[in-house]
PDB file of the backbone (N, CA, C, O) and the ligand in Angstrom, with CONECT records:
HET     ZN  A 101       1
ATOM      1  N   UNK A   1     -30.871 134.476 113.093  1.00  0.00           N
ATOM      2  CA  UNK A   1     -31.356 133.596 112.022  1.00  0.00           C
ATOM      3  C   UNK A   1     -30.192 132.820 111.412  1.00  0.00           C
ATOM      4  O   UNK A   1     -29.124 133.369 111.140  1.00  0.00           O
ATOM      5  N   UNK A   2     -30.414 131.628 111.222  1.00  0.00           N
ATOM      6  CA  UNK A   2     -29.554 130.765 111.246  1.00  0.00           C
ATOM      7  C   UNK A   2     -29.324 130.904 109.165  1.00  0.00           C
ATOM      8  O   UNK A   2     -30.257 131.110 108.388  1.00  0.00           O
ATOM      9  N   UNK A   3     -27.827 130.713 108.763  1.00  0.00           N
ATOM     10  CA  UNK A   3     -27.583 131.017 107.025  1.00  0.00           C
ATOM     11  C   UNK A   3     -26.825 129.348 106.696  1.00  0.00           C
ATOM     12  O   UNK A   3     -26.314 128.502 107.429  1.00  0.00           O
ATOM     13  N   UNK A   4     -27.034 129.426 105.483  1.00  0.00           N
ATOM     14  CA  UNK A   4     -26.513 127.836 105.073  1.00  0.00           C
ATOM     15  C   UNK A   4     -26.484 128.068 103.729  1.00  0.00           C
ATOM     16  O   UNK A   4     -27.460 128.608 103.208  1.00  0.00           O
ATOM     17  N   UNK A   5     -25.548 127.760 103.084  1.00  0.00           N
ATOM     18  CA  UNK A   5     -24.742 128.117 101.579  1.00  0.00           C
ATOM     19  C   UNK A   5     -25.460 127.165 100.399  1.00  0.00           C
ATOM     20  O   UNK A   5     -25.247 125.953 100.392  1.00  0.00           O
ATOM     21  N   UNK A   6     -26.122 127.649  99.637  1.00  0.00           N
ATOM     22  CA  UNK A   6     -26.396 126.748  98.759  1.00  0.00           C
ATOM     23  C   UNK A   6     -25.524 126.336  97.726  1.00  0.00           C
ATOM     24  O   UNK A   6     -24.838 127.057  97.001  1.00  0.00           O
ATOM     25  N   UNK A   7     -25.641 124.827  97.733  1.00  0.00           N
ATOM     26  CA  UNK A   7     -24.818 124.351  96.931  1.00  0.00           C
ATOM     27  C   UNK A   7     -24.982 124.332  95.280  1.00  0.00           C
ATOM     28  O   UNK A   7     -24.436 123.479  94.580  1.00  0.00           O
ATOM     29  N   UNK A   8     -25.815 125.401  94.762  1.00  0.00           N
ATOM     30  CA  UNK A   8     -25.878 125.072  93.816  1.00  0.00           C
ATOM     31  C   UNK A   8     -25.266 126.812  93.410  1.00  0.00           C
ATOM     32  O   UNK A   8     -24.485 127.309  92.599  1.00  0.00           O
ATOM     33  N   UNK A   9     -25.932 127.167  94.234  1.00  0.00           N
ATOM     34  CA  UNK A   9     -25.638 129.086  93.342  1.00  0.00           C
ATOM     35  C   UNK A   9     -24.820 129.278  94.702  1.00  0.00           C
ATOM     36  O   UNK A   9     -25.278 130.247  95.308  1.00  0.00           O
ATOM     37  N   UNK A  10     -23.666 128.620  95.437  1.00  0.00           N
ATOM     38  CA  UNK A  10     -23.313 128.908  96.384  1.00  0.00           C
ATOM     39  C   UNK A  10     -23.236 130.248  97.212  1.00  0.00           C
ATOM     40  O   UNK A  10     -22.190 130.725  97.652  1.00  0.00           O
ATOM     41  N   UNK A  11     -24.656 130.851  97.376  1.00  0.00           N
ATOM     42  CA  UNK A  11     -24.477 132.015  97.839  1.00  0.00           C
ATOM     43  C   UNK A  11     -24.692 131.865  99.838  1.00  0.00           C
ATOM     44  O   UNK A  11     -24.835 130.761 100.363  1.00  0.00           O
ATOM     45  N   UNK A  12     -24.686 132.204 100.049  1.00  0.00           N
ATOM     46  CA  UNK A  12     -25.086 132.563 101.647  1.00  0.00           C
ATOM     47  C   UNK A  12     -26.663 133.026 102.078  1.00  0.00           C
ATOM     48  O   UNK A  12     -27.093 134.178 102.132  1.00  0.00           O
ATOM     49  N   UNK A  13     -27.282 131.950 102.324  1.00  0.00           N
ATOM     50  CA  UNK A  13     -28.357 132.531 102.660  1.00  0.00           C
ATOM     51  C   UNK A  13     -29.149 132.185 103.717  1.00  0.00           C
ATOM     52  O   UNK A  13     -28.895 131.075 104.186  1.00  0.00           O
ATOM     53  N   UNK A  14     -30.136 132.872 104.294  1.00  0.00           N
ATOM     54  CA  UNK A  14     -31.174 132.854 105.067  1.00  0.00           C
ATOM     55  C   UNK A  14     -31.659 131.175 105.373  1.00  0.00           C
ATOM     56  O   UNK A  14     -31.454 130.444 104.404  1.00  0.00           O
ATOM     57  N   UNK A  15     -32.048 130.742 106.151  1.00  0.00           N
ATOM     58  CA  UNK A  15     -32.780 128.989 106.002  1.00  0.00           C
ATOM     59  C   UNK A  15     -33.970 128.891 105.474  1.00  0.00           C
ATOM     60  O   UNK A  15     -34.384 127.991 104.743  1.00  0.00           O
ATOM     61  N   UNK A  16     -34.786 130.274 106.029  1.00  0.00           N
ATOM     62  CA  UNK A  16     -35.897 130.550 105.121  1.00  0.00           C
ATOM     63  C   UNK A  16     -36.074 130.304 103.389  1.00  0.00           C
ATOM     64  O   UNK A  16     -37.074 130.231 102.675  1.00  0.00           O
ATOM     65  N   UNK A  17     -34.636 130.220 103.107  1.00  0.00           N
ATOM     66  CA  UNK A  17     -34.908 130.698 101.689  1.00  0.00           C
ATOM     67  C   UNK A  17     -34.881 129.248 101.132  1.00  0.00           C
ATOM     68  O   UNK A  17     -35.025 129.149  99.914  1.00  0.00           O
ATOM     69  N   UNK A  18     -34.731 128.209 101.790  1.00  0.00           N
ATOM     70  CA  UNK A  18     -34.509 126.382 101.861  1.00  0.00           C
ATOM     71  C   UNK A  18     -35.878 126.118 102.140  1.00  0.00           C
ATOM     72  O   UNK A  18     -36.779 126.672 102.769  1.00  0.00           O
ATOM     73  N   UNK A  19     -35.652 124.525 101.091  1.00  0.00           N
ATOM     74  CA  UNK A  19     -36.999 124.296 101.068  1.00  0.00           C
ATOM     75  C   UNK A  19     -36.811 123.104 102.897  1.00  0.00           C
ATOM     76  O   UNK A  19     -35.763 122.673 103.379  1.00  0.00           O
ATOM     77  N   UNK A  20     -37.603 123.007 103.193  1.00  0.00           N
ATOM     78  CA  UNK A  20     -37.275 121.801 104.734  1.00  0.00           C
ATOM     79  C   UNK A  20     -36.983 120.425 104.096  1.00  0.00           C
ATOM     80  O   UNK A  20     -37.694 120.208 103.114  1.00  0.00           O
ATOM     81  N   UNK A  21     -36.368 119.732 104.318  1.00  0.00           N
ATOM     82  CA  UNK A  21     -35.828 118.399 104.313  1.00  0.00           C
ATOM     83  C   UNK A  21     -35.549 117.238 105.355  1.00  0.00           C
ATOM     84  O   UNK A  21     -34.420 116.766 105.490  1.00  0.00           O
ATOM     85  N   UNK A  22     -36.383 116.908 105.910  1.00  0.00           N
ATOM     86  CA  UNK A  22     -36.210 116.025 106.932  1.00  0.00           C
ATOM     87  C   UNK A  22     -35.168 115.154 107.048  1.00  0.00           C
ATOM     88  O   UNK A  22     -34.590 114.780 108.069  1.00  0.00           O
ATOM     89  N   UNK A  23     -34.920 114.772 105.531  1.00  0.00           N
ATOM     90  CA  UNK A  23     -33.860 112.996 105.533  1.00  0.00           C
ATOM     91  C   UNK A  23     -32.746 114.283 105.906  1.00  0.00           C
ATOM     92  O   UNK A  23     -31.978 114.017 106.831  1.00  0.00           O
ATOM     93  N   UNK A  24     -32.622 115.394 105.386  1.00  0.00           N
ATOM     94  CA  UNK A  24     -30.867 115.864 105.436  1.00  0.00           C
ATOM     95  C   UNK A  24     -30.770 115.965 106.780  1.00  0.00           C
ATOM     96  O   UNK A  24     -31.661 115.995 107.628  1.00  0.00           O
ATOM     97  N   UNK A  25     -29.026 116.039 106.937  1.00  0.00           N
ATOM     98  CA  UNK A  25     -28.877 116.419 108.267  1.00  0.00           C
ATOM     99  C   UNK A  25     -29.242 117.858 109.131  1.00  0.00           C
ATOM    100  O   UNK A  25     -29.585 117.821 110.313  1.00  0.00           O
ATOM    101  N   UNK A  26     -29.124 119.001 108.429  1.00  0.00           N
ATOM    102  CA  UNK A  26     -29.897 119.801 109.287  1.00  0.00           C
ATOM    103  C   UNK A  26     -31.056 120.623 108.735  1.00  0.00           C
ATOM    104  O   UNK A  26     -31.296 121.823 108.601  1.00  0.00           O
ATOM    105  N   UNK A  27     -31.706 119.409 108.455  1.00  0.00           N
ATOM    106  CA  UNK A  27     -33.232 119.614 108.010  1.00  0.00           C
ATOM    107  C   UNK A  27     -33.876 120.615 106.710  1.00  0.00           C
ATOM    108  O   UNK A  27     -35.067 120.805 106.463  1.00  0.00           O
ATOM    109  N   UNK A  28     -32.584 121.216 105.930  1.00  0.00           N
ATOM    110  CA  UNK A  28     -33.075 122.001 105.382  1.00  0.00           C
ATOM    111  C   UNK A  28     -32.191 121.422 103.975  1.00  0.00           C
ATOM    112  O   UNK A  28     -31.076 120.908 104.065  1.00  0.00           O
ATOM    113  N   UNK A  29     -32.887 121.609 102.766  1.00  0.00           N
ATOM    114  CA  UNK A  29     -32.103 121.214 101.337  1.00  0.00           C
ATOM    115  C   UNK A  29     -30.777 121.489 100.862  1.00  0.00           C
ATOM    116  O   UNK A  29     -30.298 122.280 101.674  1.00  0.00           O
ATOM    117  N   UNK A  30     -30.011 121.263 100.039  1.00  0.00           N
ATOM    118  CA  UNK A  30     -28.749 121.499 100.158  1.00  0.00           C
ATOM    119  C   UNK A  30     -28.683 123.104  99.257  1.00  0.00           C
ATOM    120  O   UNK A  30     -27.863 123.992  99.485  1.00  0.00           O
ATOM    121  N   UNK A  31     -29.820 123.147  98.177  1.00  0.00           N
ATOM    122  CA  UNK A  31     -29.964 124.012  97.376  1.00  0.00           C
ATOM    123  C   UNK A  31     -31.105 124.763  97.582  1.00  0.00           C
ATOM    124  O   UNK A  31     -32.157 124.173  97.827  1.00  0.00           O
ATOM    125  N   UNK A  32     -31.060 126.274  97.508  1.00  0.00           N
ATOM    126  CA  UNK A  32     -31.945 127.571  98.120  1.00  0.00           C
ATOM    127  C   UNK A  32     -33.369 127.162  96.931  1.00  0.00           C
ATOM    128  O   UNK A  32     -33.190 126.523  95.894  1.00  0.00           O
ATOM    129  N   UNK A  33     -34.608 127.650  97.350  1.00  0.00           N
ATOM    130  CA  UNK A  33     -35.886 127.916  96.650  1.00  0.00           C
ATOM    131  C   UNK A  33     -35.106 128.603  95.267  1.00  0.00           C
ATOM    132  O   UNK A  33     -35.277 128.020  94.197  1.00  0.00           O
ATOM    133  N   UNK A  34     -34.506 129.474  95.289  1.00  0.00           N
ATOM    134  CA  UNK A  34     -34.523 130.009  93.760  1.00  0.00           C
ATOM    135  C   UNK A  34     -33.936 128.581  92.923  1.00  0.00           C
ATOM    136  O   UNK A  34     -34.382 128.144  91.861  1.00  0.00           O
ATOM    137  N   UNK A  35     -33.179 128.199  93.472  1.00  0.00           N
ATOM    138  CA  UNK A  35     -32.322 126.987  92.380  1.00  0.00           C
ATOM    139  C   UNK A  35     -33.264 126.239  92.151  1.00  0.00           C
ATOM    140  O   UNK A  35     -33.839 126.331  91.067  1.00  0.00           O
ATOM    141  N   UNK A  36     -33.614 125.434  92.973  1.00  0.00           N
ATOM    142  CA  UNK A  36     -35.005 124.246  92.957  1.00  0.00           C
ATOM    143  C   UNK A  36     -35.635 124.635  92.051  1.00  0.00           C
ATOM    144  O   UNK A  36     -35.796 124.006  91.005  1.00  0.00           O
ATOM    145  N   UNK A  37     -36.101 125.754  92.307  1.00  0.00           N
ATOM    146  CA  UNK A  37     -37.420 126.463  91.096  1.00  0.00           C
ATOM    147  C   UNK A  37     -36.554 125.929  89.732  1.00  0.00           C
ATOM    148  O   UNK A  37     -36.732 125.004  88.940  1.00  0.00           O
ATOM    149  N   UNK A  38     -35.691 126.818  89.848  1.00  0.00           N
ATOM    150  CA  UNK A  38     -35.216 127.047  88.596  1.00  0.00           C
ATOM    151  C   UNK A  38     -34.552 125.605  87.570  1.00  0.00           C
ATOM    152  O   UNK A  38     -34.493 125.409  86.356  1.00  0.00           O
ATOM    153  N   UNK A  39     -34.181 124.898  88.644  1.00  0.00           N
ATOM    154  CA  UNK A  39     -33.919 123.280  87.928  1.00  0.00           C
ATOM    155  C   UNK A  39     -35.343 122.799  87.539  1.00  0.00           C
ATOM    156  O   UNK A  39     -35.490 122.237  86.454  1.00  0.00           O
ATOM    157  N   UNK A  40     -36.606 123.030  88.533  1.00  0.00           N
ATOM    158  CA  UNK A  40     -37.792 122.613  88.116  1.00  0.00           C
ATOM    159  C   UNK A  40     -37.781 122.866  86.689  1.00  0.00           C
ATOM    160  O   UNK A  40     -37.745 122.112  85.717  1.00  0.00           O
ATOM    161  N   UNK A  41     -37.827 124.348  86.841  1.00  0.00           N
ATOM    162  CA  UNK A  41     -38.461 124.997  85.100  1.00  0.00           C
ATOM    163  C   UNK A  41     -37.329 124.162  84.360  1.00  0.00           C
ATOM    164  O   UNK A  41     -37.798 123.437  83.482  1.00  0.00           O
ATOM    165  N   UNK A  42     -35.864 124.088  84.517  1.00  0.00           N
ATOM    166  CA  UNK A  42     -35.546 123.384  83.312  1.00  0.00           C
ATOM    167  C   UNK A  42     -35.503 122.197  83.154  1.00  0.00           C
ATOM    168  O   UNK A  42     -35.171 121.860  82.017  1.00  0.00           O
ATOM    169  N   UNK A  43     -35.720 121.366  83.888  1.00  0.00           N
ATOM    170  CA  UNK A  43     -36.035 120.019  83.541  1.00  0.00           C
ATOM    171  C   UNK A  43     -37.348 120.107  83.138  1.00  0.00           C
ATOM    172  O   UNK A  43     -37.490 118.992  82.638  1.00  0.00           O
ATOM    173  N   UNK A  44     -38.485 120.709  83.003  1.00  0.00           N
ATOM    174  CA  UNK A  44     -39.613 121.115  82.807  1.00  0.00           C
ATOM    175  C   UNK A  44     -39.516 121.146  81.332  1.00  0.00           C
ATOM    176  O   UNK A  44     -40.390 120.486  80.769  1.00  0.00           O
ATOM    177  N   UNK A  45     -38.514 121.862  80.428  1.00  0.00           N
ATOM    178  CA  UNK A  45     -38.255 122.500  79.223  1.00  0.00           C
ATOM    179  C   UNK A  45     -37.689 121.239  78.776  1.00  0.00           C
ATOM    180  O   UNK A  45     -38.143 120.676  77.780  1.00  0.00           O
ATOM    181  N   UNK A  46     -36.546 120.669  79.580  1.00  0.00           N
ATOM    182  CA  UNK A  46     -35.865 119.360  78.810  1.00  0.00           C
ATOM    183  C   UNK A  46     -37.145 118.379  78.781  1.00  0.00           C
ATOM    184  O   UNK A  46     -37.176 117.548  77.873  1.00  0.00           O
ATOM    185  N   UNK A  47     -37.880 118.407  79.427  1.00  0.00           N
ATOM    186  CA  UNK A  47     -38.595 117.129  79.216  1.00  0.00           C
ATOM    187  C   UNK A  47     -39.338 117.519  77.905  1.00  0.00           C
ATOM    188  O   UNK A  47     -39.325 116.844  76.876  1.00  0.00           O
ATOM    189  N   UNK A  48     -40.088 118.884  78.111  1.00  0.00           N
ATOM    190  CA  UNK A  48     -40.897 119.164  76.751  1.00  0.00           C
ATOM    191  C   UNK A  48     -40.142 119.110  75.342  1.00  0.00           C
ATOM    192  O   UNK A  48     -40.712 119.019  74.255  1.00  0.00           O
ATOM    193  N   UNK A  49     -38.855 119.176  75.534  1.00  0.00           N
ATOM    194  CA  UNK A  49     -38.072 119.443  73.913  1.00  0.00           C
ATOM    195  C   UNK A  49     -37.422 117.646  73.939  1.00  0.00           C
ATOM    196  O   UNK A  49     -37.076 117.015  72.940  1.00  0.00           O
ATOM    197  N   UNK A  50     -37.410 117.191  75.254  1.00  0.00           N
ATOM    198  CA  UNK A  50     -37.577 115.520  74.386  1.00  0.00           C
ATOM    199  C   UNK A  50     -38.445 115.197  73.746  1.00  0.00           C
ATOM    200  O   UNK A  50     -38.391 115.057  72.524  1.00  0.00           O
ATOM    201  N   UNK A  51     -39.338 115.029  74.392  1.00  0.00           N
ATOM    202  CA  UNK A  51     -40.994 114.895  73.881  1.00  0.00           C
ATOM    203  C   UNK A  51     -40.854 115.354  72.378  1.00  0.00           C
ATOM    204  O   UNK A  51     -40.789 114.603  71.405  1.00  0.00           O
ATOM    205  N   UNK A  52     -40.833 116.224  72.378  1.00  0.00           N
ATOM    206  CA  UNK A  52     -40.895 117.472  70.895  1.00  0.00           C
ATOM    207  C   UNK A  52     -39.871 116.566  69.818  1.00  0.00           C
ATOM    208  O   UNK A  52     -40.034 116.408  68.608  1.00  0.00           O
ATOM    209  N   UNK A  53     -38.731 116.018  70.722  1.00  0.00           N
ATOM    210  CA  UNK A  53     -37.821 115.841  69.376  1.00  0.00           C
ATOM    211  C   UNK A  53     -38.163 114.068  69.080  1.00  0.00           C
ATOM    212  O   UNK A  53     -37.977 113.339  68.106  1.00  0.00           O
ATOM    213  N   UNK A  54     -38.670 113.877  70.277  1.00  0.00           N
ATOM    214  CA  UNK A  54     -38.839 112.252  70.224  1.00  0.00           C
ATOM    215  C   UNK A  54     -40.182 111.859  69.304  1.00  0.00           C
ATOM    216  O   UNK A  54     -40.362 110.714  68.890  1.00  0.00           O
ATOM    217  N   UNK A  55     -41.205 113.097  69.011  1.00  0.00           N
ATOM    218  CA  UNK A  55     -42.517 113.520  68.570  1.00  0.00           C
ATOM    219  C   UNK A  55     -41.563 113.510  66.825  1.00  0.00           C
ATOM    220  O   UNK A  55     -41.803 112.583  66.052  1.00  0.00           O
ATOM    221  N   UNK A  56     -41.069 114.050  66.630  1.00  0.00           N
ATOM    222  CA  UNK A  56     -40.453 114.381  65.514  1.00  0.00           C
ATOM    223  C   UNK A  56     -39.713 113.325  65.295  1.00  0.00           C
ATOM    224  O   UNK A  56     -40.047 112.666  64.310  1.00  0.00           O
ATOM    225  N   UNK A  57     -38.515 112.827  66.098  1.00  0.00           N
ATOM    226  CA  UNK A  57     -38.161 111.383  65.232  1.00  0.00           C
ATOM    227  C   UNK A  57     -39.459 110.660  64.898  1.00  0.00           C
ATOM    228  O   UNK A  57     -39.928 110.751  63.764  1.00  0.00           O
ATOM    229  N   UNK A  58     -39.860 110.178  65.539  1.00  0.00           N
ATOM    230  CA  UNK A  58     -40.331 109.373  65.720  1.00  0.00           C
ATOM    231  C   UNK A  58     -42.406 109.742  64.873  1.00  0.00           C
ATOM    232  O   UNK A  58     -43.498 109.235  65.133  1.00  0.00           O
ATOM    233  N   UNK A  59     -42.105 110.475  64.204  1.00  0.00           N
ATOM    234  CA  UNK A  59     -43.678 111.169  63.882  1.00  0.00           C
ATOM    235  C   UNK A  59     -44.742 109.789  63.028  1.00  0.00           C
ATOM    236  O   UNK A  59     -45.667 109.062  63.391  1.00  0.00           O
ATOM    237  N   UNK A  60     -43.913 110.005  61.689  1.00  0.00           N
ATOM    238  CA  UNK A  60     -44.425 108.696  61.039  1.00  0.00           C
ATOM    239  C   UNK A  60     -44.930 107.494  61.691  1.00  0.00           C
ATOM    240  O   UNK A  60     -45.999 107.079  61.243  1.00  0.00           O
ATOM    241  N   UNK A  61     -44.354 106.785  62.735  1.00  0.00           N
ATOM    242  CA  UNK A  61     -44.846 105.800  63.243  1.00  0.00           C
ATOM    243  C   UNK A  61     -46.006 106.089  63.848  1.00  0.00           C
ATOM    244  O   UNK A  61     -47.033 105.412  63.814  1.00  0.00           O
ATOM    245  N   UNK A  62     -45.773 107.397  64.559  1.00  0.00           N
ATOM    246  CA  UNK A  62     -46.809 108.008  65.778  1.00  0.00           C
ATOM    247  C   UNK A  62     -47.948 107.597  65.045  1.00  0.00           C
ATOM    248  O   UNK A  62     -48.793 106.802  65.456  1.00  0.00           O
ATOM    249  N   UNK A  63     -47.941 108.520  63.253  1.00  0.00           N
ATOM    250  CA  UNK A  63     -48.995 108.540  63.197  1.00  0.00           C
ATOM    251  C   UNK A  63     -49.909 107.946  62.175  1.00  0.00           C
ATOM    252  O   UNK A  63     -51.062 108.120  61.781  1.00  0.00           O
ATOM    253  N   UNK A  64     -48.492 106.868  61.816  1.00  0.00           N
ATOM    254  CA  UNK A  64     -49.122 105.174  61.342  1.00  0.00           C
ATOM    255  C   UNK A  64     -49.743 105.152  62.212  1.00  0.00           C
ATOM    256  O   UNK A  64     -50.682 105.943  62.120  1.00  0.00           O
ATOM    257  N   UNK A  65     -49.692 104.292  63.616  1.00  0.00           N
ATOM    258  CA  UNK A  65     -50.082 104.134  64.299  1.00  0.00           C
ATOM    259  C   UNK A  65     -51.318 104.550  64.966  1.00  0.00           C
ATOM    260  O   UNK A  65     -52.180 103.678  65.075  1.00  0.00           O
ATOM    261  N   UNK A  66     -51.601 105.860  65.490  1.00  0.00           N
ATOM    262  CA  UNK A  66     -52.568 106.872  65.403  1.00  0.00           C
ATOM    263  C   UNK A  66     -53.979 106.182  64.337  1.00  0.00           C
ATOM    264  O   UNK A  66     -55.069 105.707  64.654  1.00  0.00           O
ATOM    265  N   UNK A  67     -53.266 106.432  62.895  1.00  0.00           N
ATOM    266  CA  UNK A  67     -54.342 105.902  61.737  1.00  0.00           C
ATOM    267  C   UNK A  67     -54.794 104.861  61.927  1.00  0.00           C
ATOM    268  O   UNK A  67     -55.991 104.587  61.843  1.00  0.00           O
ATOM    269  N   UNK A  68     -53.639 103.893  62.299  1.00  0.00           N
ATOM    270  CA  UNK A  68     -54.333 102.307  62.654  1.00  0.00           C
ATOM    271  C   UNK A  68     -55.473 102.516  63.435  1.00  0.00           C
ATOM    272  O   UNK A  68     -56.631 102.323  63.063  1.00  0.00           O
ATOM    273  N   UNK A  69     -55.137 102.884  64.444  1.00  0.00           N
ATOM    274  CA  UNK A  69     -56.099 102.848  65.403  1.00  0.00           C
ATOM    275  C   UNK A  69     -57.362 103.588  65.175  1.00  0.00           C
ATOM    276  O   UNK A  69     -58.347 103.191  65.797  1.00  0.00           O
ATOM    277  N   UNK A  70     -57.481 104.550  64.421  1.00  0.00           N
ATOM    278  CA  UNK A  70     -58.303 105.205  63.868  1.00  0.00           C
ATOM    279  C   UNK A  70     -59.253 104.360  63.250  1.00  0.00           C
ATOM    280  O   UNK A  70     -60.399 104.308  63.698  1.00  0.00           O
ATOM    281  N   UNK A  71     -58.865 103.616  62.158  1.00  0.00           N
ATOM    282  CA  UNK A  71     -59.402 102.882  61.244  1.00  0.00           C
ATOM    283  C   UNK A  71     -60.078 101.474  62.100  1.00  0.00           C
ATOM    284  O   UNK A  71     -61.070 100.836  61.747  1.00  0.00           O
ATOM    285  N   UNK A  72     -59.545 101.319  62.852  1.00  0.00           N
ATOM    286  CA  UNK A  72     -59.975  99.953  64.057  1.00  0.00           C
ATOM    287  C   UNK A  72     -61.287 100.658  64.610  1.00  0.00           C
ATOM    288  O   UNK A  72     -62.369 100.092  64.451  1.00  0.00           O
ATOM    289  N   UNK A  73     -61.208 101.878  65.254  1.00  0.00           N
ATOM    290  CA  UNK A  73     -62.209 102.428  65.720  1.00  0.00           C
ATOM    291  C   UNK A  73     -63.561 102.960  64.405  1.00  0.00           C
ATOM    292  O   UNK A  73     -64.771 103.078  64.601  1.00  0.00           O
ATOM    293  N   UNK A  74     -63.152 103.079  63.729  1.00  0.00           N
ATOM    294  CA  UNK A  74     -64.029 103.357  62.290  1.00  0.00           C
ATOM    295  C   UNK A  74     -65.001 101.759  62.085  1.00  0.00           C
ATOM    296  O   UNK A  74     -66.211 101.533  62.053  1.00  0.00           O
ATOM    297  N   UNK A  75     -63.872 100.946  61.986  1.00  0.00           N
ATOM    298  CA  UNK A  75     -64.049  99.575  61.334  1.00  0.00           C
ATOM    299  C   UNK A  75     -65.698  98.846  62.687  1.00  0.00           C
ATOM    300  O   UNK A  75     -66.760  98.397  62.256  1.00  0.00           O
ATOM    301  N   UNK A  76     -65.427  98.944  63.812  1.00  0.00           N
ATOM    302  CA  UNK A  76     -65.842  98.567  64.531  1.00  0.00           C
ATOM    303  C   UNK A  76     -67.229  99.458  64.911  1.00  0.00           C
ATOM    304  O   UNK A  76     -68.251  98.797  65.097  1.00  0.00           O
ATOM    305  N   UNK A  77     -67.323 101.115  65.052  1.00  0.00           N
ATOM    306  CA  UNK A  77     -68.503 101.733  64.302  1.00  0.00           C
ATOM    307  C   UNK A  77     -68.960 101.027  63.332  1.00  0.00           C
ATOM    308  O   UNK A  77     -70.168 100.815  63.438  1.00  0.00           O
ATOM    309  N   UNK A  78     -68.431 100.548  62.362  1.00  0.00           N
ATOM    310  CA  UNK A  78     -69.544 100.434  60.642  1.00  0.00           C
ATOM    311  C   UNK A  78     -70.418  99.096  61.619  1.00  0.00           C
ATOM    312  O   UNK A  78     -71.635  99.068  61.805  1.00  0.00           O
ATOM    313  N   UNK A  79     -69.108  97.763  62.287  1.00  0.00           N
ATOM    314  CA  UNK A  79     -69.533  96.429  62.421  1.00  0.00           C
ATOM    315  C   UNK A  79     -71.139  96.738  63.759  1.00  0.00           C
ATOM    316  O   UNK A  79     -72.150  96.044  63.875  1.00  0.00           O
ATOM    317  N   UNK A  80     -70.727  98.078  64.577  1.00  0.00           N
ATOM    318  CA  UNK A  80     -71.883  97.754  65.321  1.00  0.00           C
ATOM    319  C   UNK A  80     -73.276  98.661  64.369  1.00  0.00           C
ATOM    320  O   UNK A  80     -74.405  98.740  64.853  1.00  0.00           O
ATOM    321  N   UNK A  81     -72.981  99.164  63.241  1.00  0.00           N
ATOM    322  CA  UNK A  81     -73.933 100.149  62.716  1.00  0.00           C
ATOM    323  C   UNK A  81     -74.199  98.603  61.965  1.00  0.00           C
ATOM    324  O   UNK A  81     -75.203  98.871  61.307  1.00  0.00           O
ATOM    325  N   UNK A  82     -73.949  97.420  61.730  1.00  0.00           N
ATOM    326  CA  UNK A  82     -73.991  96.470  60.814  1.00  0.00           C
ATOM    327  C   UNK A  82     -75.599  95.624  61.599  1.00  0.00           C
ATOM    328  O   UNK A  82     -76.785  95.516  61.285  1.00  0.00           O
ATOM    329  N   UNK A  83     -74.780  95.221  62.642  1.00  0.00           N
ATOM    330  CA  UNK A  83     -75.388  94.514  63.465  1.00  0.00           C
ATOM    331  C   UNK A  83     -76.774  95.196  63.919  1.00  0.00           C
ATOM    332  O   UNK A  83     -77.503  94.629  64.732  1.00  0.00           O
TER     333      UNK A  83
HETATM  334 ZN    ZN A 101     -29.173 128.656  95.292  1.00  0.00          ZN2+
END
């Protein structure tokens, strides 16, 4: 069984333990299934705690905004309850 070093947790491992990669040169990722995963989950977390902090700068406008639209959708109920 053929081993290939991942470049991220440079350990020695199995090819099995690689996800397949066609574009690379010998077909297999440069970094093992555990790393991948594990960059998944944290870019997973960074994206949610942007969100979260970009939710928080940014709240007031959100939810000016939000209201506007609220009130547009209200306004336009009364005009077809009018009609
Ligand atoms: Zn690894």
């Amino acid at each position: 069984m053929k081993t290939k070093i991942c470049s991220e947790c440079h350990k020695r491992k199995k090819v099995i333990e690689f996800h397949k990669d066609k574009r690379s040169k010998n077909n297999y990722k440069n970094n093992c299934k555990i790393c991948t995963k594990n960059r998944y989950n944290k870019n997973k977390k960074n994206i949610r705690k942007k969100q979260k902090e970009y939710y928080e700068r940014n709240k007031l406008k959100i939810l000016k905004k939000q209201k506007r639209n609220l009130i547009i959708i209200i306004e336009i109920q009364q005009l077809w309850k009018e009609l």
